[in-house]
NUDOLUM-443618 format. One record per residue (C-alpha): residue in one letter; x negated, y, z negated. Coordinates in steps of 0.2 Angstrom, whole numbers, plus 5000, padded with zeros to 4 digits. Layout:
<nodes>
AXYZ
...
</nodes>
This chain:
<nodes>
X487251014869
X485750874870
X485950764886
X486550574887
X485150454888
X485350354903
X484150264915
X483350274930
X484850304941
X485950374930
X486550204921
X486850194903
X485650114895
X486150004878
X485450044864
X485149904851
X485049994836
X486449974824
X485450104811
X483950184803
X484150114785
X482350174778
X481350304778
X479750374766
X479950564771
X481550694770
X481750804785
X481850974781
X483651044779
X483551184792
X483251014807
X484050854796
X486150864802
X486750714807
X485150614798
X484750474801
X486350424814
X485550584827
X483950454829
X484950314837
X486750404844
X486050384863
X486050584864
X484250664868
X483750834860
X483350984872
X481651054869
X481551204859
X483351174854
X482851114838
X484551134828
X485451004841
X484850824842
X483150844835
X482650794816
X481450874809
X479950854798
X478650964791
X477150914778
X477250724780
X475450644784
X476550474789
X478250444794
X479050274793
X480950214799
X481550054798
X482749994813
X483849844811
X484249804826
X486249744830
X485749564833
X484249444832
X483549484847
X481849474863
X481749664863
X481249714880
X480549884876
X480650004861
X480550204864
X480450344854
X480650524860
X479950704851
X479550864854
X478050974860
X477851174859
X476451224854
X476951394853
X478451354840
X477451264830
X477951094836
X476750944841
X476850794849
X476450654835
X474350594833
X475050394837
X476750304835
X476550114830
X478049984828
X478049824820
X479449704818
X480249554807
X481549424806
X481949444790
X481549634786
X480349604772
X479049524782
X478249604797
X476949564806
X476249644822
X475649814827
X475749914842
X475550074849
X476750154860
X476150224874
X476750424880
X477750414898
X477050584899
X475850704890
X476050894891
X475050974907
X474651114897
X474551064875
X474651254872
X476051324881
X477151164887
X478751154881
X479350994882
X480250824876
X478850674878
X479450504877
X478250354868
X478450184872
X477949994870
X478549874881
X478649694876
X478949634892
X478449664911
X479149574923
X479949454914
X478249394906
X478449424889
X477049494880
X477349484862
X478049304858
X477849334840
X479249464843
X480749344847
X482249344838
X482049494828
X483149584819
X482149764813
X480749854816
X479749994809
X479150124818
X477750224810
X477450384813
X475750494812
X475950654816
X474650804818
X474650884801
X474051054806
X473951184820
X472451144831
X470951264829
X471451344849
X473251394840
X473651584835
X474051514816
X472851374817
X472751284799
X474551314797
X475751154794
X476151084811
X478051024812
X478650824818
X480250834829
X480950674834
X482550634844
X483050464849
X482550284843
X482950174859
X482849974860
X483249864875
</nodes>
């Protein structure tokens, strides 16, 4: 059963996504129940559970969604949340970059989320690894291009292959993302 995402504190946190209406890749069947309405249903996937919570991609040298967001709206922070073992085959993404737009035809912008937390251990970690970008610290907002928008796009590049220290190295590496989160 994935876990509620909630905030520091056990609070709910309110998501602002109303859906993912675009994408360029098709997750593979075995990973892709509940597509696209899993990426923003404020429920995280467990690591190595990959059947529950989790889509999954496999082959895709860039993966972009397209949020629209419930309102025009000063996002405070966008997160996005996938998956890393190594030993199933599964990396954590090369660099996540969202960009965002009033009218979504037009966007502008371009930054890259940071990881909360990288694996201790690349090889043998299994683990759920949270990216994100805030747009404001402190109340100081950062982006002031970024007011009043109504979607984003969150581009994805993931690592294409199994890195040369894997058993299977060369092998296509899989993408596993759970939860698109904006506040």
């Amino acid at each position: 059963m994935p876990h509620e995402l909630k905030s520091t504190g056990g609070i709910r946190v309110k998501n602002l996504v109303k859906s993912v209406s675009r994408v360029n890749a098709t997750p593979d069947a075995k990973y892709a129940a509940g597509f696209p309405k899993v990426l923003h249903d404020r429920k995280m996937g467990i690591p190595g559970n990959y059947n529950v919570g989790w889509v999954g991609f496999q082959g895709c040298d860039t993966l972009v969604l397209d949020i629209e967001l419930a309102d025009a709206v000063n996002p405070e922070q966008v997160s996005v949340g996938f998956c890393h073992n190594a030993p199933d085959w599964v990396l954590r993404p090369e660099q996540v970059i969202v960009q965002w737009s009033k009218d979504g035809n037009r966007y502008s912008g371009r930054r890259t989320l940071e990881p909360l937390a990288l694996p201790s251990d690349e090889q043998r970690d299994c683990r759920r690894i949270e990216t994100q970008y805030r747009f404001a610290r402190k109340g100081i907002f950062r982006c002031p291009e970024a007011r009043k928008v109504r979607h984003l796009r969150i581009t994805v590049l993931p690592q294409q292959s199994l890195p040369a220290w894997h058993p299977n190295a060369g092998e296509p590496a899989w993408l596993m993302i759970d939860e698109i989160n904006v506040q």
